[in-house]
N, C-alpha and C positions, 0 to 999 in steps of 0.2 A: 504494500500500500504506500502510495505516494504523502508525502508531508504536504503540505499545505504553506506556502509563502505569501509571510503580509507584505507585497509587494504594492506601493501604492502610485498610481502614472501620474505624471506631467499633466495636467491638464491645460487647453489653450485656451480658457477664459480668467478674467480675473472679477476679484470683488471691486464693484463699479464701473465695468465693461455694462456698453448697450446691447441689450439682446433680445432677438424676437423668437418666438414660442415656434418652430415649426413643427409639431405634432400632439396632439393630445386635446381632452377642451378645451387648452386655452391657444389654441389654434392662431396664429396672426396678432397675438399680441407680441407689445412690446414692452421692454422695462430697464431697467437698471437691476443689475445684482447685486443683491443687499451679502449674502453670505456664499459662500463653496465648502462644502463638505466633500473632501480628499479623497477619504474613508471609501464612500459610498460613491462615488462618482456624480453628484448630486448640485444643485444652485438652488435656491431662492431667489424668484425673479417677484419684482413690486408688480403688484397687481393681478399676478400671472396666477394659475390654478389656486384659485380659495378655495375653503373649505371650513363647515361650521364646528366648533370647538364647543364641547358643551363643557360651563366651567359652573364650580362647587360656589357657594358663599365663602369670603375671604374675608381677612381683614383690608386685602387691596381691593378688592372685589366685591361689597357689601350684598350684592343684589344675585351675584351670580348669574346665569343666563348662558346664552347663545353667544359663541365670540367669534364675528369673521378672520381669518389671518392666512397667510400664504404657504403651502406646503412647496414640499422641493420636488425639483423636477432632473432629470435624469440629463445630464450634460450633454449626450448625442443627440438633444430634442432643440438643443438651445444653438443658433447662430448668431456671430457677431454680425452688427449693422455697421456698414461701408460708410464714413462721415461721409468723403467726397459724393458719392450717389444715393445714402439713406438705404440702400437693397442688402439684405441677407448676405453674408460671405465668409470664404470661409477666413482662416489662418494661419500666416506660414513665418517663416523669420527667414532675420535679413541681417548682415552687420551694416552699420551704418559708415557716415565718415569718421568718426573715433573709434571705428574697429569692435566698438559694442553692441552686442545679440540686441534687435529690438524685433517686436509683433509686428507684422503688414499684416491688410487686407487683400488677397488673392484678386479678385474684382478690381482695385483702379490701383495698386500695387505702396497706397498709404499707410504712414506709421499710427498705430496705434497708440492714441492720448487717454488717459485716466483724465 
């Protein structure tokens, strides 16, 4: 029987990378990445896949109820938005003129700004 390795990849998005949803319910939207979970290969995009949260009486919480909030989404569902064109694309690198690895967009061949 094989061992099992916590091998965990590179991912090509970052947290506050724009990004649009292309599969799932939340189909065509778009967002900012609030967080990246490594682990799980996973993003939380604003706005993207809610999902209702049934919460206890607290003392943050007096009333408890129904809480809207964003679930994570699986990173191959998620593409970077191209500034120069606004379109889905993907991600590739590039050294720049100081010889330093930076992100492009595949699409119009732009560095990638936080």
């Amino acid at each position: 029987m094989q061992k099992k390795l916590n091998i965990i990849p590179k991912l090509k998005i970052r947290k506050g990378d724009l990004v649009q949803v292309m599969a799932g319910d939340s189909k065509g939207k778009q967002g900012k990445i609030t967080e990246v979970i490594l682990k799980t290969n996973r993003a939380i995009v604003e706005g993207a896949n809610m999902v209702s949260k049934h919460t206890k009486p607290s003392a943050t919480n007096p009333n408890g109820g129904i809480v809207k909030k964003e679930a994570s989404i699986h990173v191959s569902n998620l593409m970077v938005i191209d500034a120069k064109t606004g379109k889905p694309s993907r991600v590739g690198k590039k050294k720049n003129a100081e010889g330093k690895s930076v992100r492009i967009t595949k699409k119009s061949g732009e560095e990638i700004k936080l």
